[in-house]
PAKENU-584344 format. One line per 4 residues: number of its first residue (from 1); their letters; for each residue x, y, z of C-alpha. Coordinates in Angstrom, 1 decimal. Example, Ala and Ser with C-alpha at 12.3 -4.5 7.8 and 13.67 -1.06 7.14 Angstrom:
2
1) as) 12.3:-4.5:7.8; 13.7:-1.1:7.1
# end
This chain:
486
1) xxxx) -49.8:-57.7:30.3; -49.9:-61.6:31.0; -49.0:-63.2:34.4; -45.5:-64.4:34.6
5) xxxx) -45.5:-68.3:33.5; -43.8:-71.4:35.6; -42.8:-74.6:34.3; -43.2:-77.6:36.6
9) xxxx) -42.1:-80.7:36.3; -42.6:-83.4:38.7; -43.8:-87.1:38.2; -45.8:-87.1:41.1
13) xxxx) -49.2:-86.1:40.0; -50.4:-84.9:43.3; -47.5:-82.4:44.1; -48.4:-80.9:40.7
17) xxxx) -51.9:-80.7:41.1; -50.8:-78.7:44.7; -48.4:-76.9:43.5; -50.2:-75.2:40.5
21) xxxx) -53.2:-74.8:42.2; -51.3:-72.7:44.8; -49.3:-70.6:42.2; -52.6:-70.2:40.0
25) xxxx) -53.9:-68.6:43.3; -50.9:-66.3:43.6; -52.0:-65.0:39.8; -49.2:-66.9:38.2
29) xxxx) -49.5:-69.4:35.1; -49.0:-72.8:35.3; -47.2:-75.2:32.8; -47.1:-78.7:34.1
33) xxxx) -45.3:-82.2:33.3; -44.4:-86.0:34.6; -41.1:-85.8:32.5; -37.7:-84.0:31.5
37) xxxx) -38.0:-83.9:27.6; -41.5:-81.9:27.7; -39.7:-79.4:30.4; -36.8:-79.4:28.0
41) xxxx) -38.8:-78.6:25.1; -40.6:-75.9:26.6; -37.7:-74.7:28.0; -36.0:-74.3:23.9
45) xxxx) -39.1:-73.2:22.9; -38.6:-70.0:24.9; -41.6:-70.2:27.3; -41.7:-69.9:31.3
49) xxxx) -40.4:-67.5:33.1; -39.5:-70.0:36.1; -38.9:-73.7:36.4; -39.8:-75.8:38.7
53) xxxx) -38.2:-79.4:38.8; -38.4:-82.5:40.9; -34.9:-84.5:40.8; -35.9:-87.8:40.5
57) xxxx) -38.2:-87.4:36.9; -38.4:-91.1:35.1; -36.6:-89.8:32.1; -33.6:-88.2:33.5
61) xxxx) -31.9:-86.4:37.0; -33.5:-82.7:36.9; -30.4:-81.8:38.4; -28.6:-82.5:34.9
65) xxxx) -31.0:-80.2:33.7; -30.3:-77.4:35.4; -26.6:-76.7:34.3; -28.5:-77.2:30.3
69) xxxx) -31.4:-74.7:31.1; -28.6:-72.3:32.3; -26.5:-72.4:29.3; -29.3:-72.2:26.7
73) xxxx) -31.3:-69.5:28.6; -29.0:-67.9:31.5; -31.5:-65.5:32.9; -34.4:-68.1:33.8
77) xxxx) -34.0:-69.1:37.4; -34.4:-72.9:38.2; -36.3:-74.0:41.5; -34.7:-77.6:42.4
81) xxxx) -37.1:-79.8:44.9; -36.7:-83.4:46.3; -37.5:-85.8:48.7; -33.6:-87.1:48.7
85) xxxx) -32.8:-84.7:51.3; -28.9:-85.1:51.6; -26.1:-82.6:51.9; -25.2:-83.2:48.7
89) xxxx) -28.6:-82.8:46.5; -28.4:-79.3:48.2; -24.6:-78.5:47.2; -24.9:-80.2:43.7
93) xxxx) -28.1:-78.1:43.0; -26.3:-74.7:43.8; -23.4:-75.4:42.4; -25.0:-76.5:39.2
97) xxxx) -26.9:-72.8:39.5; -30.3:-74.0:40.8; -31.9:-70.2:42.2; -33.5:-72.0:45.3
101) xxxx) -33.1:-75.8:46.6; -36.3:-76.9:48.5; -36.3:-80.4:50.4; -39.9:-82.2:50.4
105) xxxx) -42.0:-82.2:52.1; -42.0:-78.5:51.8; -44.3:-75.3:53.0; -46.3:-74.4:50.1
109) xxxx) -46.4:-70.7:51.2; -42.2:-71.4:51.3; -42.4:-72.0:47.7; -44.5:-69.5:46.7
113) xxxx) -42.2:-66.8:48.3; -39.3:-68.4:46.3; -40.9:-68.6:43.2; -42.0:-65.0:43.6
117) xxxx) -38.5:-63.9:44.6; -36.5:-66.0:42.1; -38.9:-63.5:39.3; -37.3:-60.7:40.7
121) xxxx) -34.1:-61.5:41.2; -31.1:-62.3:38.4; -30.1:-66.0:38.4; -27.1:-67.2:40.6
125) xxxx) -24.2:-67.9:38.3; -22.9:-71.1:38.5; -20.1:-72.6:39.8; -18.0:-74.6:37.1
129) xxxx) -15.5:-76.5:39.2; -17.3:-79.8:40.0; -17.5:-81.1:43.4; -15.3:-83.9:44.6
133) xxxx) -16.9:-87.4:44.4; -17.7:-89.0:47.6; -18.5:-92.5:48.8; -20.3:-91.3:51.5
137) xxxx) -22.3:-88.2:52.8; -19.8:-86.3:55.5; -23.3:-85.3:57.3; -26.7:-87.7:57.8
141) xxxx) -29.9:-86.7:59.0; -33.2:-85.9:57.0; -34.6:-84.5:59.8; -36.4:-80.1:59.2
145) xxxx) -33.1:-79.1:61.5; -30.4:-81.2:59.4; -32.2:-79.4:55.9; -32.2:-76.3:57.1
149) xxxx) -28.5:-76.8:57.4; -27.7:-78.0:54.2; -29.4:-75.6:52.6; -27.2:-72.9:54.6
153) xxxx) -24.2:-74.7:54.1; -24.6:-74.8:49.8; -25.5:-70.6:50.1; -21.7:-70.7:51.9
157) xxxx) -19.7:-72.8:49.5; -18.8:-70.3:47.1; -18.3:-67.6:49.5; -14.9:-67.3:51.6
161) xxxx) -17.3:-65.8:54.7; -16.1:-66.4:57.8; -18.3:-68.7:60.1; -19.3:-70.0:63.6
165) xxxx) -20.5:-73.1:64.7; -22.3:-73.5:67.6; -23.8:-77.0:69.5; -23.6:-79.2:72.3
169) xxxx) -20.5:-81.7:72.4; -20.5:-84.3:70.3; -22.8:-82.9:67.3; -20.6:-82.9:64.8
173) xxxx) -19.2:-79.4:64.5; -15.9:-80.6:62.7; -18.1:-82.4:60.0; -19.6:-79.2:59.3
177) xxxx) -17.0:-77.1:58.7; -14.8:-80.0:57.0; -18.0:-80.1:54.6; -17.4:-76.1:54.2
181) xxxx) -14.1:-76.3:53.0; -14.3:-80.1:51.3; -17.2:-78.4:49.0; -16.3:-74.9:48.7
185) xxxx) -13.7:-72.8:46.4; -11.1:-73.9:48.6; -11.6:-77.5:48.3; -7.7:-77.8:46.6
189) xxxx) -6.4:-76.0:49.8; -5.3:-77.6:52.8; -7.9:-77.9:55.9; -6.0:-77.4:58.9
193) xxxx) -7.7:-77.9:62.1; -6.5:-77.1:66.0; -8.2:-77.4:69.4; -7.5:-74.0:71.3
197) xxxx) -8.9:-76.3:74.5; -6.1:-78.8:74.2; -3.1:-76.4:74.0; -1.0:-75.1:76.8
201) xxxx) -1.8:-71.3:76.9; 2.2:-70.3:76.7; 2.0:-72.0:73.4; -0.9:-71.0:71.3
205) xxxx) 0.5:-68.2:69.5; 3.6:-70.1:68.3; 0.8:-72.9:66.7; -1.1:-70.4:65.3
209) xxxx) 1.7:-68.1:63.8; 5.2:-69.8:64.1; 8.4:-68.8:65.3; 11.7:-68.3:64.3
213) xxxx) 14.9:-70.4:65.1; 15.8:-69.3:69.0; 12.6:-67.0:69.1; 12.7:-68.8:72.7
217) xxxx) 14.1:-71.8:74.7; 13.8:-75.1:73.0; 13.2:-73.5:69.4; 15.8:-74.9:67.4
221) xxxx) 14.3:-74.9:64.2; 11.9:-72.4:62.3; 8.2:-73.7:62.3; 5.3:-72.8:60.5
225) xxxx) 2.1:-72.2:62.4; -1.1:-73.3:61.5; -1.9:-69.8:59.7; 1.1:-70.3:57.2
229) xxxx) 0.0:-74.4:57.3; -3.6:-73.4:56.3; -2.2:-71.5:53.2; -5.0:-71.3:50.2
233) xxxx) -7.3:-73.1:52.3; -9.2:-73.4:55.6; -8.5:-72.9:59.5; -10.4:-74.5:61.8
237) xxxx) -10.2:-73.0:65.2; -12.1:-75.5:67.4; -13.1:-74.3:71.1; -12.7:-70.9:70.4
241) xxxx) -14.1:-69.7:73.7; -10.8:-71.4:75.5; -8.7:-69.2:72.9; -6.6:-66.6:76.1
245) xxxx) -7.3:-63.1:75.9; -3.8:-62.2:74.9; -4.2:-64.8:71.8; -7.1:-63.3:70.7
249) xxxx) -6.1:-60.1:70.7; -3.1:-61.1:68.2; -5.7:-62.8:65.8; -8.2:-60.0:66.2
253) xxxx) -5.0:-58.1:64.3; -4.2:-61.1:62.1; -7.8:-60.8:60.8; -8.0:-57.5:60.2
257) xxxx) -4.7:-56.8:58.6; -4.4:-59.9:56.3; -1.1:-60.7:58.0; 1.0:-62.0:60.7
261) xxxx) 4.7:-62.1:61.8; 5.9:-65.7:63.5; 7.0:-65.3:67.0; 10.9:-63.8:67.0
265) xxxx) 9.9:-62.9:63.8; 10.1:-59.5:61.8; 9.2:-59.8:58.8; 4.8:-60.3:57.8
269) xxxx) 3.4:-63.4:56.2; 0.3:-62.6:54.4; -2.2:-64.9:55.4; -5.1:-66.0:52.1
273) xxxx) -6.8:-68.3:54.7; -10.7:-68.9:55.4; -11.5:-68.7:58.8; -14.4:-71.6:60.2
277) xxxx) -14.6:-71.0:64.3; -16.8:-73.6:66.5; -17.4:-73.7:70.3; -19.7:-75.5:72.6
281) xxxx) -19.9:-72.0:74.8; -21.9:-69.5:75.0; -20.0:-66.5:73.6; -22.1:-64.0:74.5
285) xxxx) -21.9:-64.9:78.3; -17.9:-65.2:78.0; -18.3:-61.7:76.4; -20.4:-60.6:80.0
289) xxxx) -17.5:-61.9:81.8; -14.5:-60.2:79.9; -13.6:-63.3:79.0; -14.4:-63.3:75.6
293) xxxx) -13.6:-60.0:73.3; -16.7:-58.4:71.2; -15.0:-57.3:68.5; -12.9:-60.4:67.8
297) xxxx) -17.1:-62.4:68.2; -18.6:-60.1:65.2; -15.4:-60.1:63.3; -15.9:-63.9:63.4
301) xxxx) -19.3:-64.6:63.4; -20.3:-63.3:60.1; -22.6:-66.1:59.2; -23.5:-68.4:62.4
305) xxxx) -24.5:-72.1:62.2; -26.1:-73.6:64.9; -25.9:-77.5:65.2; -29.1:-79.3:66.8
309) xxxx) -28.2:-81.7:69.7; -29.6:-85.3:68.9; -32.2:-85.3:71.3; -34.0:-82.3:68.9
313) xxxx) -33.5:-84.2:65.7; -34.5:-87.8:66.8; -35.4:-89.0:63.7; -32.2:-88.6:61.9
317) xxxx) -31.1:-91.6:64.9; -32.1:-94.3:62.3; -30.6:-93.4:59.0; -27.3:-92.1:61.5
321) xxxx) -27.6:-96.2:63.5; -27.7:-97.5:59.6; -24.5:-95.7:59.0; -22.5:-96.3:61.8
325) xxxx) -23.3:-99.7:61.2; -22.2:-99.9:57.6; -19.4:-98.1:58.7; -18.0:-100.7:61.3
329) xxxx) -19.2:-103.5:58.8; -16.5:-102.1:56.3; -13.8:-101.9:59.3; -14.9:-106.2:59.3
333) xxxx) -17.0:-106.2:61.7; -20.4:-108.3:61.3; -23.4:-107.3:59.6; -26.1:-105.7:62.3
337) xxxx) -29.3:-104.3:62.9; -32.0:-103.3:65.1; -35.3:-104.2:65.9; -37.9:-101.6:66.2
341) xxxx) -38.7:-101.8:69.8; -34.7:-101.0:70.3; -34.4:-98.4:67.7; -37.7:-96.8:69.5
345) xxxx) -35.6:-96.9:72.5; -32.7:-95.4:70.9; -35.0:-92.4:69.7; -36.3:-91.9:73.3
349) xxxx) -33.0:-91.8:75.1; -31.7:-88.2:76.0; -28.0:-88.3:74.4; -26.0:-85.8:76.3
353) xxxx) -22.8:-86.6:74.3; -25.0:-86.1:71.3; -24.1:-88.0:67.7; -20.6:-89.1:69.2
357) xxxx) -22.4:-91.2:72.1; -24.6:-92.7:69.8; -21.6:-93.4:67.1; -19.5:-95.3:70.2
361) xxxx) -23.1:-97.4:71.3; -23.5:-98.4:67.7; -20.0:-99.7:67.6; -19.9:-101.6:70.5
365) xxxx) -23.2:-103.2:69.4; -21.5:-104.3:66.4; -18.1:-105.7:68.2; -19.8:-107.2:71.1
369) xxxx) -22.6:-108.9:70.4; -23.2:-112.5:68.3; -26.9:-111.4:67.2; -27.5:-110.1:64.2
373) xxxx) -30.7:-108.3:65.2; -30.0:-106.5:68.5; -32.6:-106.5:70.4; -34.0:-103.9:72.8
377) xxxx) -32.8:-105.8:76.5; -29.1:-105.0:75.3; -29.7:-101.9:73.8; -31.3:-100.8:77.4
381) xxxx) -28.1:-102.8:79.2; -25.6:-100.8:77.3; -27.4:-97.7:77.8; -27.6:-98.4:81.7
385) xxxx) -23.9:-99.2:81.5; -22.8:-96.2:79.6; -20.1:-93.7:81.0; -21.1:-90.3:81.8
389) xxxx) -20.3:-87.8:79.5; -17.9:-85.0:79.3; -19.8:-81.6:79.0; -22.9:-83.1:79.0
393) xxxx) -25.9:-80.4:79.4; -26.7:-80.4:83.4; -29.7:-82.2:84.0; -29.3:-81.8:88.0
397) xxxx) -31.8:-84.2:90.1; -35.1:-82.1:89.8; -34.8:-82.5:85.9; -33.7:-86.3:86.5
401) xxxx) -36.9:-86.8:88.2; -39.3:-84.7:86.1; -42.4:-86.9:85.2; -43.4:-87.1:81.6
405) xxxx) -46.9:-86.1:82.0; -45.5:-82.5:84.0; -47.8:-79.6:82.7; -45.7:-76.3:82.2
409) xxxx) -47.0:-74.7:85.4; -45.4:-78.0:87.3; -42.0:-77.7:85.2; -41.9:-73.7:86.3
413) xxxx) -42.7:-74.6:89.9; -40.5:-76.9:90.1; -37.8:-74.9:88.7; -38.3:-72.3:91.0
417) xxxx) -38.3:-74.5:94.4; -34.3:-74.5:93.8; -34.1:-70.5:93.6; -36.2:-70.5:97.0
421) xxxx) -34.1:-72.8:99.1; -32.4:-71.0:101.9; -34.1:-67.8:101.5; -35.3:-66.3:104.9
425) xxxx) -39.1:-67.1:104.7; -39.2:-68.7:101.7; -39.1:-65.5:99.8; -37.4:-65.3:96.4
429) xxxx) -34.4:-64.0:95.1; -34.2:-60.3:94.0; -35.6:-59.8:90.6; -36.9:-63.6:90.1
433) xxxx) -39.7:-62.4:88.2; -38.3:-60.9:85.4; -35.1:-63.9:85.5; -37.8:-66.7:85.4
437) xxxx) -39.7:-64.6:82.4; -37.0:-64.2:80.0; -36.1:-67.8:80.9; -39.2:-68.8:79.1
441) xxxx) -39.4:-66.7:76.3; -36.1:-66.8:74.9; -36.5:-70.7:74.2; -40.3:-70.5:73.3
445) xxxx) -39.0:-67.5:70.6; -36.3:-69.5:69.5; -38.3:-72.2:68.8; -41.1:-70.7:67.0
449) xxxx) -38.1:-69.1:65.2; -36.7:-72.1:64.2; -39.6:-73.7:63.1; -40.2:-70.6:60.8
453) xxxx) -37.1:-71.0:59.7; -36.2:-67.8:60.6; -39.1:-66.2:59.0; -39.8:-63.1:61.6
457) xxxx) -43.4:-62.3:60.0; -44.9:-65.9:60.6; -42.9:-66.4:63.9; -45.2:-63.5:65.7
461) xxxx) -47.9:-64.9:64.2; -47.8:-68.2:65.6; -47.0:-66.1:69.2; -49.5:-63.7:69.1
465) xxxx) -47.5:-61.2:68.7; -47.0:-57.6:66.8; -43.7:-58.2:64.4; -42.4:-55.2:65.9
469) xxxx) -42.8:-56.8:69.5; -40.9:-59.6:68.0; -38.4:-57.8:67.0; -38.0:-55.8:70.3
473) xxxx) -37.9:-58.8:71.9; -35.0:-60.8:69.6; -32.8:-57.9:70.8; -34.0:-57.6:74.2
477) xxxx) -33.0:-61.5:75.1; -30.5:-61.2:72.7; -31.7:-64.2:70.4; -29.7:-65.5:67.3
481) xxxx) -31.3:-65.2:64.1; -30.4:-67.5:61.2; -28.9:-65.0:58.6; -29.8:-65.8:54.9
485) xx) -33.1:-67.4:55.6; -36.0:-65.2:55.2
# end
């Protein structure tokens, strides 16, 4: 019985030296080309039993080729890679029926696991309703977190799964879920969006649900709630954790029955809407507290999507400065840049109102100032000058003052100087130990975690750790793991 054959194309004749070498390994065959036309000959000629393309071949977009292999030979999966690591190169290759998307540069044992699941799985059928054209991308970032997004984001678009975003103020948890629903199956239905944080509490249900004519005082008209408004399409509930117990009790119903009946009302509106939640709270802890009910957090949180504050993803800060400023530039402002000692400085500076902040700096950079090239002494003005920020992470004055060169030891010690003060003797709190351990784990886990992309089996290796320890652990401190990434 022969190995199973892949088809690689890719004009780069280093990543296909790489690449084959490392499938050859694996006891697969390798067929391998600089073009489209020899991949689409092999391809009719009935070889391969997986393909590997780069997008950007000299002869023509590998993604056009993927929707061609797919008609002419529907059960050989199509492994799409590239170094034009957008949002839409990840939605665009699903929805054409690409198996697998992979953005370079890209773990070689990553892509060996794909290609070794895409032979035993069937091909993903594609979706034939094309995507809506787009003058610009509605997220930016190239950064390992941003692509781990995207590719999350293009498994979701065809599903009607409901989904939680999570992440700092300011990150950009609206763009997210307007990309859900401006890419997805219910891109022709409205996207209704409503801030449970900005509504009196007496009023919620009646903007979520309705009411009737003289359901209360002051209703002198019947009006549709953001349920019946979201008809066919997408509801954004924004700030779920501020959403009253009473409220979410009522939607808890809403979701499980598939209906509703408008306050004063009698008769139930069936309610075809996708449900995209998103809260800068901790969930879980509101849970703890009562404030939060468990039942209405997993009926929600199906798939959750964490967003990465700014300061994690700093080099995403000069493609997002480049479009802000093209952005105001089209609004008529002038033409601007940056040098790079003030886009260095940009990258270094904390961000605790996250892409937003940064979006307001880069805007007032453009309308204020006469240079064309801004230099870093205004950069560092405006950033002394700046506002604080609403629900800005605490940094308190010990992490103010923590030096850059502070060893882990120091950071710890430090940490726990502010649990000692006060105590009788200088002894600690009750049950410090085990506190100030879990403190420590939980982020180091996450991290490794994240770096894995949610791979549980490479994660304990770079710990030390048995998997099953791992695993233990995850539930223990009560960890999120990315669903749908392996």
């Amino acid at each position: 019985m022969t190995n199973p054959t892949v088809l690689l194309a890719d004009d780069d004749r280093g990543i296909r030296t790489v690449v084959s070498h490392a499938l050859s390994r694996a006891g697969l065959e390798v067929r391998s080309t600089g073009n489209a036309a020899t991949l689409w000959r092999w391809v009719s000629d009935g070889d391969g039993d997986l393909v590997i393309t780069d997008v950007l071949l000299p002869d023509e977009n590998g993604l056009d080729l993927v929707p061609r292999i797919r008609k002419l030979r529907p059960d050989l999966k199509v492994v799409v890679m590239s170094a034009h690591n957008t949002l839409m190169t990840a939605v665009k290759a699903t929805e054409r029926g690409a198996f697998e998307y992979l953005p370079k540069p890209f773990d070689i044992n990553e892509l060996i696991n794909v290609v070794q699941r895409g032979l035993n799985e069937k091909a993903r059928v594609p979706n034939d309703a094309p995507a809506p054209e787009t003058d610009g991308l509605p997220l930016i970032g190239r950064s390992p977190a941003m692509q781990e997004i995207y590719r999350v984001l293009a498994r979701l678009m065809a599903t009607d799964l409901s989904v939680i975003i999570t992440g700092e103020s300011g990150t950009g948890k609206e763009l997210v879920a307007r990309a859900l629903h401006d890419y997805g199956k219910r891109r022709n239905g409205p996207f209704i969006a409503i801030n449970m944080a900005a509504i009196p509490k007496e009023l919620i249900e009646s903007e979520l649900f309705g009411h009737e004519k003289g359901a209360f005082t002051g209703a002198s008209a019947r009006y549709a709630g953001r349920f019946e408004q979201a008809e066919g399409g997408t509801l954004f509930l924004d700030e779920i954790g501020d959403m009253p117990l009473d409220a979410q009790t009522r939607l808890l119903r809403v979701l499980q029955q598939g209906e509703f009946v408008p306050v004063g009302g009698h008769t139930p509106i069936r309610a075809d809407v996708r449900i995209i939640a998103a809260t800068h709270r901790d969930l879980r802890q509101l849970i703890r507290q009562g404030l939060f009910r468990e039942d209405l957090f997993y009926r929600l949180n199906v798939v959750p999507i964490r967003i990465p504050a700014l300061r994690e993803k700093t080099e995403d800060i000069p493609d997002l400065v480049r479009h802000f400023f093209a952005q105001a530039e089209k609004e008529g402002l002038p033409r601007k840049s940056l040098d790079q000692a003030a886009m260095d400085r940009l990258k270094s500076y904390r961000w605790p109102g996250n892409v937003r902040e940064l979006e307001n700096l880069v805007r007032r950079l453009a309308a204020l100032y006469s240079e064309e090239v801004i230099g870093v002494d205004i950069v560092e003005a405006e950033l002394a000058d700046a506002p604080p920020v609403a629900n800005a992470p605490p940094a308190g004055p010990a992490a103010a003052a923590a030096p850059l060169d502070e060893t882990l030891s120091q950071a710890v010690e430090r940490h726990l100087r502010r649990h000692f003060d006060g105590h009788p003797d200088s002894l600690p709190p009750p049950g410090v130990y085990d506190r100030i351990l879990a403190e420590v784990e939980r982020p180091m886990i996450s991290l490794c975690l994240r770096a894995t992309r949610g791979n549980q089996l490479k994660a304990a290796a770079l710990l030390g750790l048995n998997r099953n320890t791992l695993r233990k652990k995850i539930r223990e401190l009560d960890i999120e793991v990315l669903r749908g990434v392996k």
